[in-house]
PDB file as gemmi writes it, atoms N, CA and C in Angstrom:
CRYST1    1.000    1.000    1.000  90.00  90.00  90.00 P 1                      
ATOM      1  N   UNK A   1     111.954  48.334 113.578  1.00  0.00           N  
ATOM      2  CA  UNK A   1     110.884  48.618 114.518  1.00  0.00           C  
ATOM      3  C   UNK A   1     109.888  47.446 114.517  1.00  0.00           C  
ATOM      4  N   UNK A   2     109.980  47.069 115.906  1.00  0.00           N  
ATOM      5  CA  UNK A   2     108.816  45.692 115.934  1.00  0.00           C  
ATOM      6  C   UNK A   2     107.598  46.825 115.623  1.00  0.00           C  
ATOM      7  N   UNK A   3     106.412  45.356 115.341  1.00  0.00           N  
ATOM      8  CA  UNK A   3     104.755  46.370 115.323  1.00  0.00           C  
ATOM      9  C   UNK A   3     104.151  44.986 115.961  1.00  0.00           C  
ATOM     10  N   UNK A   4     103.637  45.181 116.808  1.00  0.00           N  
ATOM     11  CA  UNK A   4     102.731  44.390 117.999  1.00  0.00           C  
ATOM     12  C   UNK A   4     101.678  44.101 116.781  1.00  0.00           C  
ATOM     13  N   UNK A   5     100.874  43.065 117.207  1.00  0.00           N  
ATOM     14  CA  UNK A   5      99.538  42.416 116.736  1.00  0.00           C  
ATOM     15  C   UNK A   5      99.037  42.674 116.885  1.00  0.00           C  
ATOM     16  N   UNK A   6      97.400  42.663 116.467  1.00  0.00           N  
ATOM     17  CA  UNK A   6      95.936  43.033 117.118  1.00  0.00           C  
ATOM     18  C   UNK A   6      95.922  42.682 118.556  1.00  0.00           C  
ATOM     19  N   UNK A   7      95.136  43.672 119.148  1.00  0.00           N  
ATOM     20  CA  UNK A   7      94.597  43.330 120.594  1.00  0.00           C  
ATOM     21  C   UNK A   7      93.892  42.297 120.731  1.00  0.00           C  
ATOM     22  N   UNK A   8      94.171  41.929 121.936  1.00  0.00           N  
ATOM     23  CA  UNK A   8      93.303  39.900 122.091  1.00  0.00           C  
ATOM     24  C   UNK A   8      92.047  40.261 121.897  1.00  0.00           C  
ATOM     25  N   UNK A   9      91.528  39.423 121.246  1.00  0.00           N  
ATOM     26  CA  UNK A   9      90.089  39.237 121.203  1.00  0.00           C  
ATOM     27  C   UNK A   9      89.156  38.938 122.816  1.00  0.00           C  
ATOM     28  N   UNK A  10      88.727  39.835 123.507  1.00  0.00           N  
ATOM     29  CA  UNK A  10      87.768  39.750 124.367  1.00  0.00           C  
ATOM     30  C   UNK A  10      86.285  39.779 124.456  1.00  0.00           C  
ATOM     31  N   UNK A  11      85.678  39.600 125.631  1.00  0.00           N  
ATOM     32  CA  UNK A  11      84.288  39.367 125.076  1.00  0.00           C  
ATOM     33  C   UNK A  11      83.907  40.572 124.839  1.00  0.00           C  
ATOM     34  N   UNK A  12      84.586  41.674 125.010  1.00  0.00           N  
ATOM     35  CA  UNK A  12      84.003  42.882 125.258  1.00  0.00           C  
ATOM     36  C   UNK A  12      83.778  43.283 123.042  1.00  0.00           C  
ATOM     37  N   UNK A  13      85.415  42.836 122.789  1.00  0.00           N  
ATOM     38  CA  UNK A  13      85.560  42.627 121.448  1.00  0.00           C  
ATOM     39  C   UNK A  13      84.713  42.193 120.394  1.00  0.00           C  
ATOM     40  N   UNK A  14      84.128  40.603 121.157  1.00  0.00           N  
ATOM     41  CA  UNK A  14      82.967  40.284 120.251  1.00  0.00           C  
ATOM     42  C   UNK A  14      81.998  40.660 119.979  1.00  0.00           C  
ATOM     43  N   UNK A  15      81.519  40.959 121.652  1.00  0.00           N  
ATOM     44  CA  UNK A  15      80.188  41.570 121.721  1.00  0.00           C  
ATOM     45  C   UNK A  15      79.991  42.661 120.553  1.00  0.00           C  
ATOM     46  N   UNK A  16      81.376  43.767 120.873  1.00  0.00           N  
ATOM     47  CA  UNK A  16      80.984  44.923 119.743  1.00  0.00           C  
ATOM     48  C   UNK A  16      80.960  44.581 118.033  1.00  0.00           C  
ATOM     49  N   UNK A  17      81.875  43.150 117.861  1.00  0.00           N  
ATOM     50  CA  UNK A  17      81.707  43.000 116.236  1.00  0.00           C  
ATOM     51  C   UNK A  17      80.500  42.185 116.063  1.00  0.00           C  
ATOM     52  N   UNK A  18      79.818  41.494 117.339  1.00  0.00           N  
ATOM     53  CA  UNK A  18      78.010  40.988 116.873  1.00  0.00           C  
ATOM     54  C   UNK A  18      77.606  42.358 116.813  1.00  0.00           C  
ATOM     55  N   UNK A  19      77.492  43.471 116.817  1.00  0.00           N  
ATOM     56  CA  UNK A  19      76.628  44.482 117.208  1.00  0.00           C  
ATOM     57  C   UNK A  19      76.739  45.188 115.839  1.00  0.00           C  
ATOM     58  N   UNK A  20      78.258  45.474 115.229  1.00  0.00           N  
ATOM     59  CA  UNK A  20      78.517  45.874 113.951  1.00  0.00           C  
ATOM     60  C   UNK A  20      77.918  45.282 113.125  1.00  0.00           C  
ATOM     61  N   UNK A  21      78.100  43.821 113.321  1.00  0.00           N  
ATOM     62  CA  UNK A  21      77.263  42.899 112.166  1.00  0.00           C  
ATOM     63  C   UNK A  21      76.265  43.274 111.892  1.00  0.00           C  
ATOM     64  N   UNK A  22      75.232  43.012 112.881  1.00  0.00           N  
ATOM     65  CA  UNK A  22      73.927  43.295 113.209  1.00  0.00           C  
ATOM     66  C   UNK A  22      73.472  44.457 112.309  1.00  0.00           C  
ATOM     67  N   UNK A  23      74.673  45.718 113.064  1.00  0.00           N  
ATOM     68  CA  UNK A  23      74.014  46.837 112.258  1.00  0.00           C  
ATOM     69  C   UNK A  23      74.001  46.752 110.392  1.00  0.00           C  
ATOM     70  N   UNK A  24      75.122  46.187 110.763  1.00  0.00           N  
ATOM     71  CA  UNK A  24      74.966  45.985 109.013  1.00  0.00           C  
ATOM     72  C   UNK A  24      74.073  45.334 107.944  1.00  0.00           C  
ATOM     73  N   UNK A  25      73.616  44.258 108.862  1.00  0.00           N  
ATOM     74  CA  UNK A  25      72.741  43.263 107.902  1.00  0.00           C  
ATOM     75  C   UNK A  25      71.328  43.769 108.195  1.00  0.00           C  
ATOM     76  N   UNK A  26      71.007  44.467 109.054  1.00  0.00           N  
ATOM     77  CA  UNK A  26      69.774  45.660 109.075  1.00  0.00           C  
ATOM     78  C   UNK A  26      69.998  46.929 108.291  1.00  0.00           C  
ATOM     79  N   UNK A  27      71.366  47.267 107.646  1.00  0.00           N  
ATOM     80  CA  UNK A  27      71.470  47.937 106.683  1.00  0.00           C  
ATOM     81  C   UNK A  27      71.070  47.597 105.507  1.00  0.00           C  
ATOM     82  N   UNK A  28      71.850  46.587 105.099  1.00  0.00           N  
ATOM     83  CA  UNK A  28      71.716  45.637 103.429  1.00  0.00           C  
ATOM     84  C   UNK A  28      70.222  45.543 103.468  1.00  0.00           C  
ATOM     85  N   UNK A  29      69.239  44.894 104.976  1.00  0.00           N  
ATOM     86  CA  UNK A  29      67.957  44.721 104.583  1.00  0.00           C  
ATOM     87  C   UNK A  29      67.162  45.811 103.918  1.00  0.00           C  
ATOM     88  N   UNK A  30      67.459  46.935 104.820  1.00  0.00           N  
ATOM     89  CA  UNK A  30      66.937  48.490 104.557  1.00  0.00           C  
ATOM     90  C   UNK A  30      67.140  48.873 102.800  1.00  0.00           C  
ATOM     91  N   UNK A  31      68.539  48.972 102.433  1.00  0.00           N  
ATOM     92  CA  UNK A  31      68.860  48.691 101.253  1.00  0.00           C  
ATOM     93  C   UNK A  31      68.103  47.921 100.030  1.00  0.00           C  
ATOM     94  N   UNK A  32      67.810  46.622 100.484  1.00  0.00           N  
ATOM     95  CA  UNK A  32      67.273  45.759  99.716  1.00  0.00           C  
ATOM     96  C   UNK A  32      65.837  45.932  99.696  1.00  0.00           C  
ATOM     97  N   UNK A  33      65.289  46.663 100.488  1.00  0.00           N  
ATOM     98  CA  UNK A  33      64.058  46.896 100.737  1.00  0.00           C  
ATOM     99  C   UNK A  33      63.654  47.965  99.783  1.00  0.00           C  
ATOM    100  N   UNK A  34      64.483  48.733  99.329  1.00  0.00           N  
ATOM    101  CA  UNK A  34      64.139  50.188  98.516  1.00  0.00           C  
ATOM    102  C   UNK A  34      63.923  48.930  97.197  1.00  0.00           C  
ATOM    103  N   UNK A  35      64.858  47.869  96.710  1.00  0.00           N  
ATOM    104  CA  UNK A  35      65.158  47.399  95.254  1.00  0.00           C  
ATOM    105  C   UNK A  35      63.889  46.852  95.107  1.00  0.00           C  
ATOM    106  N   UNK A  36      63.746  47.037  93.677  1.00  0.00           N  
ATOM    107  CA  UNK A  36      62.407  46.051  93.362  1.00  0.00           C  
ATOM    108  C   UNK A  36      62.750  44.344  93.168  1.00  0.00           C  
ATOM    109  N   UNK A  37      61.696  43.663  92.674  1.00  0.00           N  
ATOM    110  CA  UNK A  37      61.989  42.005  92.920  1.00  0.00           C  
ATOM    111  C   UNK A  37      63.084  41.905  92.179  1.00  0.00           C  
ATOM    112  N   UNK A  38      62.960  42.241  90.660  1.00  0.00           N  
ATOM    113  CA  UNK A  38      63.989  42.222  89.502  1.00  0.00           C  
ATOM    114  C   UNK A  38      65.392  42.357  89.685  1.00  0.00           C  
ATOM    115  N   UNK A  39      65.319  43.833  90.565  1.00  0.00           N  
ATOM    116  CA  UNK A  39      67.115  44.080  91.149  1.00  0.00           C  
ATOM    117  C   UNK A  39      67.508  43.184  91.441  1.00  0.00           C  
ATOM    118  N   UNK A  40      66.931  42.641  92.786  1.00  0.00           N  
ATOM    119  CA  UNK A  40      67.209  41.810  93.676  1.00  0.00           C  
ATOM    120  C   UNK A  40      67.564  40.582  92.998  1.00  0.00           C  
ATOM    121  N   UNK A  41      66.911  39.911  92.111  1.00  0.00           N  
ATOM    122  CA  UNK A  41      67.493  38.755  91.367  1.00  0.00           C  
ATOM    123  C   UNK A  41      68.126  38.920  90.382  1.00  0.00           C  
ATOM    124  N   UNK A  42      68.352  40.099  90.150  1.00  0.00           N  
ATOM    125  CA  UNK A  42      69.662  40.328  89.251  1.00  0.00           C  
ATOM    126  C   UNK A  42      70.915  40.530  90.054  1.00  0.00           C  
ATOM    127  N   UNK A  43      70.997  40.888  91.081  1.00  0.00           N  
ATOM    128  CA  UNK A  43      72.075  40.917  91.936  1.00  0.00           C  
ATOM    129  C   UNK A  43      72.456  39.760  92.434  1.00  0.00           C  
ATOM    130  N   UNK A  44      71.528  38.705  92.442  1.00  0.00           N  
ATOM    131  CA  UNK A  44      71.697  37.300  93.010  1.00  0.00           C  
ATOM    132  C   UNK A  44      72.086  36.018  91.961  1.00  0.00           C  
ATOM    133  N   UNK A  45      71.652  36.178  90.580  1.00  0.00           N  
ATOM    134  CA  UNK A  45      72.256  35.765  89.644  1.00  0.00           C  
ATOM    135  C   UNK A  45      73.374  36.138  89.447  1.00  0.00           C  
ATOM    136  N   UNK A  46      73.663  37.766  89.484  1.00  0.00           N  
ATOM    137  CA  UNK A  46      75.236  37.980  89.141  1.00  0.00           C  
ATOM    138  C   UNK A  46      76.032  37.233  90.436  1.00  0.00           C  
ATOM    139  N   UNK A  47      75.799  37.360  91.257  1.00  0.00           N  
ATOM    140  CA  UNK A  47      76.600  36.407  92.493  1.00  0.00           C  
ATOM    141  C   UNK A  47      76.747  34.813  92.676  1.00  0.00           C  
ATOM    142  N   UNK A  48      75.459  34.339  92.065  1.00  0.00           N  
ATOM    143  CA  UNK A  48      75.616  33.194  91.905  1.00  0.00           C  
ATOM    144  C   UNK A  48      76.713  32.705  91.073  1.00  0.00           C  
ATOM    145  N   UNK A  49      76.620  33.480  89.785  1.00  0.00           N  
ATOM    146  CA  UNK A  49      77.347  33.356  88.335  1.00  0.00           C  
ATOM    147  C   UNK A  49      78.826  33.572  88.843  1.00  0.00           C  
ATOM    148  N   UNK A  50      79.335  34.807  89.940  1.00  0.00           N  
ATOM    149  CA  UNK A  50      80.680  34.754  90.278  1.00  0.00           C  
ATOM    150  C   UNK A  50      81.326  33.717  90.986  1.00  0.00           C  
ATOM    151  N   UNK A  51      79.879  32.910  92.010  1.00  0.00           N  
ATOM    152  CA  UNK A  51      80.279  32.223  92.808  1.00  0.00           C  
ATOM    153  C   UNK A  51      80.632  30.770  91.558  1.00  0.00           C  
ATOM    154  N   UNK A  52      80.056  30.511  90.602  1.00  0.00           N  
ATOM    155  CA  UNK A  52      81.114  29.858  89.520  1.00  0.00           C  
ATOM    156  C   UNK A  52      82.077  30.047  88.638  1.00  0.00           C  
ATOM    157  N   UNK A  53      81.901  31.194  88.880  1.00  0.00           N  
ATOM    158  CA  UNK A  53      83.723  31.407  87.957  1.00  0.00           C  
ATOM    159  C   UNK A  53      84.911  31.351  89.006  1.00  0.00           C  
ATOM    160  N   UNK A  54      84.501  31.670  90.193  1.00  0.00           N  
ATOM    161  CA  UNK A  54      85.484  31.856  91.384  1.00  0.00           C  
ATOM    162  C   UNK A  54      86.023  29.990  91.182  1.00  0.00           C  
ATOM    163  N   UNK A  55      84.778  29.380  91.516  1.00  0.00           N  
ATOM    164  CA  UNK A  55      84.967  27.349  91.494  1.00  0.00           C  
ATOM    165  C   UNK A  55      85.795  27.212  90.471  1.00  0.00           C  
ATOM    166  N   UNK A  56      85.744  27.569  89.145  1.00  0.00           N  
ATOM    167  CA  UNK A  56      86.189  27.131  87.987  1.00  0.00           C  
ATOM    168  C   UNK A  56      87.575  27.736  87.980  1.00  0.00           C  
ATOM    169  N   UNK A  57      88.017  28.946  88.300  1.00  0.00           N  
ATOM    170  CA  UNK A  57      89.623  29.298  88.504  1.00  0.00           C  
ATOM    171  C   UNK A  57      89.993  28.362  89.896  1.00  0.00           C  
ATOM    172  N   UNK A  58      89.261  28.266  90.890  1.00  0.00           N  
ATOM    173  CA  UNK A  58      90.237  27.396  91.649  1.00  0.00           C  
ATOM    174  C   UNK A  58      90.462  26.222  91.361  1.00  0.00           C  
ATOM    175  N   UNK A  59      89.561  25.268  90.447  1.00  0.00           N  
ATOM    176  CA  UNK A  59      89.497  24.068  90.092  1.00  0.00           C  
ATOM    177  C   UNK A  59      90.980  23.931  89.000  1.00  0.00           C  
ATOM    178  N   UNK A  60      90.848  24.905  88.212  1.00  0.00           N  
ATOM    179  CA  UNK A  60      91.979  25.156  87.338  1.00  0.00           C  
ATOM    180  C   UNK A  60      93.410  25.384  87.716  1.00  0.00           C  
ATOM    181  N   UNK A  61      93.369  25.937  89.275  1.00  0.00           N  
ATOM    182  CA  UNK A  61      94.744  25.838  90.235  1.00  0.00           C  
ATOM    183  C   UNK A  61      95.132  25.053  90.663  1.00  0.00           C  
ATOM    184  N   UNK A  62      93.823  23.895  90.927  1.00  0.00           N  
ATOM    185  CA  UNK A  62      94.472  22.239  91.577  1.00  0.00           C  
ATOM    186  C   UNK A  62      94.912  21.424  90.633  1.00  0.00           C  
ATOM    187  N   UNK A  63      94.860  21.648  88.963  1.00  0.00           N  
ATOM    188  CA  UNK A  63      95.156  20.757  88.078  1.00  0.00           C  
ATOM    189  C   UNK A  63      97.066  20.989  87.953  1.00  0.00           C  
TER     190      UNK A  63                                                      
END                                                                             
């Protein structure tokens, strides 16, 4: 059994995934808005900190 691909991307398409976005990152703000300063830079250190271990395993894949 074939299975067809996603439907073409139209503007009608984009329009609705800017709109999802949107809603979302007015979510996370809402979200982030309840956390106190502390959360917030504890959540951003831990991300930072992944965003170097992520570098350091790929660096370790090109050797």
């Amino acid at each position: 059994m074939q299975r067809d691909g996603p439907p073409p991307k139209t503007a009608e398409w984009y329009r609705r995934d800017a709109e999802r976005n949107e809603r979302a990152r007015i979510e996370r703000l809402r979200i982030d808005g309840r956390k106190s300063v502390g959360q917030n830079i504890e959540e951003g250190a831990a991300l930072i900190a992944l965003g170097f271990e992520v570098q350091r395993g790929f660096e370790q894949t090109r050797r």
